[in-house]
N, C-alpha and C positions, 0 to 999 in steps of 0.2 A: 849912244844908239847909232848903229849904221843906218844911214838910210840909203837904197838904192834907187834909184829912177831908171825908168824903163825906158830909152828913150832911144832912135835911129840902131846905129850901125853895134854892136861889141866894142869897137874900140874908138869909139867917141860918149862915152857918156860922161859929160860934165853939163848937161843942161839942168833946168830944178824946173821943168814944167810934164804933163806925161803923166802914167800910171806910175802909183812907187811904193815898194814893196820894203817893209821895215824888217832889220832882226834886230833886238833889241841886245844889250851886253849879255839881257838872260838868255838869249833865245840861242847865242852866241855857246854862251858854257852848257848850254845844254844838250846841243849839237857835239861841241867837242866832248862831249865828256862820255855821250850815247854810243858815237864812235868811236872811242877809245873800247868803251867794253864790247861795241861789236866785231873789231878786229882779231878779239883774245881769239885764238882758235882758227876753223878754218872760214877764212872769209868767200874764197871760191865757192864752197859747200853751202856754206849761209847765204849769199847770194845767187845761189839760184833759185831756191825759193821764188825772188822777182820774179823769173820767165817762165818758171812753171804758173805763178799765177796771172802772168802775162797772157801768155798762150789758154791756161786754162778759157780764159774769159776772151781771147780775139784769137781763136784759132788759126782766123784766114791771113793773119799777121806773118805767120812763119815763111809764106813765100818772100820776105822782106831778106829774110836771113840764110844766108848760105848753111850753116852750120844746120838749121832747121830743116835745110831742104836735103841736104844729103845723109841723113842719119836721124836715130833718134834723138831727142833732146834728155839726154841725162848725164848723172857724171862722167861714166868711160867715152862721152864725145868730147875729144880732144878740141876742137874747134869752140865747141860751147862754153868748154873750163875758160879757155882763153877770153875769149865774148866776154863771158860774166867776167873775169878777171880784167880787162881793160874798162870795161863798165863801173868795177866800183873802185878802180885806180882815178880816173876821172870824179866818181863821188869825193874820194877822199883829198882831191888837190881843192875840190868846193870846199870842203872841209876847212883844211889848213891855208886858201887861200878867203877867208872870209874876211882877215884884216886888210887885203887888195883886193876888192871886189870889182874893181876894176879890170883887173886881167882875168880875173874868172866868167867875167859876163864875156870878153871876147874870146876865151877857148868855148865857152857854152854857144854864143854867136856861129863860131866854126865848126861847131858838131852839127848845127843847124843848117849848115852850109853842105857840108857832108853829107848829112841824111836827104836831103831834097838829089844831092846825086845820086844816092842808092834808089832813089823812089821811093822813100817812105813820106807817107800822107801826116801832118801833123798833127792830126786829130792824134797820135799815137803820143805822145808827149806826155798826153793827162794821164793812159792808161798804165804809163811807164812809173810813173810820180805815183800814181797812186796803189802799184806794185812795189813798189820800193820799200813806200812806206808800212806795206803789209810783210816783207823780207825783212825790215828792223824789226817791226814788232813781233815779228814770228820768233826772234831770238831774245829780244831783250823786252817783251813784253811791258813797252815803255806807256808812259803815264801821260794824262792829253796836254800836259804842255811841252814834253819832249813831240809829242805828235805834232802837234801846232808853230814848233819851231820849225820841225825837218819839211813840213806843207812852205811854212814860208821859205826855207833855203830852195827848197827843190821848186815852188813856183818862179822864184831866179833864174834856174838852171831854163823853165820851161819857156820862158818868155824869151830869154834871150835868142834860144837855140830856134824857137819860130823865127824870131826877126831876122836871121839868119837862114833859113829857108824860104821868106818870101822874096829877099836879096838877092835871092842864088836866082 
């Protein structure tokens, strides 16, 4: 079992006190293996789905985002492909770095860092996690403990990347 602790900065966590967020070996092959079949094909395409249900639900969100602001949000916005394409290059290093969770907590930490410079509000964190999860499912129609793995992966991603925005 990994366990993670939620604790100060991305690239200090070795303390065992704090909130701590488990994936378990299953939670582990579940993830990878959910991933695996959601890359078959196009992942740009499938992954928008997230910001269309992003936006669907926090319309006022889009002034966060260049790409939102200058064009429509659909596939021929060349800016947006990009977006959603570094967004789930970034899922997919959580992915394959789940044996170092260690360094994944401080690139997630530094996105955290990032996003409080663009001026995004961290309430946005939950509504992204919980778009994501509706972009895996929209394709691979996964089953609630693949759900309940990708909640606890992406609750990582979410935690870290605040403590990294209240830092900034």
């Amino acid at each position: 079992m990994t366990t993670i602790y939620n604790m100060g900065c991305g690239s200090s966590h070795n303390g065992t006190t704090g909130s701590e967020t488990m994936l378990t070996k299953e939670d582990e092959e579940l993830i990878r293996t959910s991933w695996a079949e959601f890359k078959k094909g196009d992942v740009v395409m499938d992954g928008m789905h997230m910001y269309f249900r992003f936006f669907e639900t926090n319309p006022e969100a889009k002034e966060f985002f260049g790409f939102a602001k200058e064009g429509e949000v659909n596939a021929e916005n060349a800016k947006f492909r990009a977006h959603v394409k570094n967004v789930f290059d970034i899922v997919g290093g959580a992915v394959d770095g789940m044996d170092n969770i260690t360094e994944v907590k401080g690139i997630c930490y530094d996105l955290g860092v990032r996003h409080k410079a663009y001026g995004v509000p961290s309430k946005y964190f939950k509504v992204v996690g919980n778009s994501l999860i509706y972009a895996l499912d929209k394709k691979l129609r996964m089953d609630s403990n693949t759900k309940k793995a990708w909640v606890r992966l992406y609750s990582i991603i979410e935690s870290e990347a605040k403590k990294g925005m209240a830092a900034a």
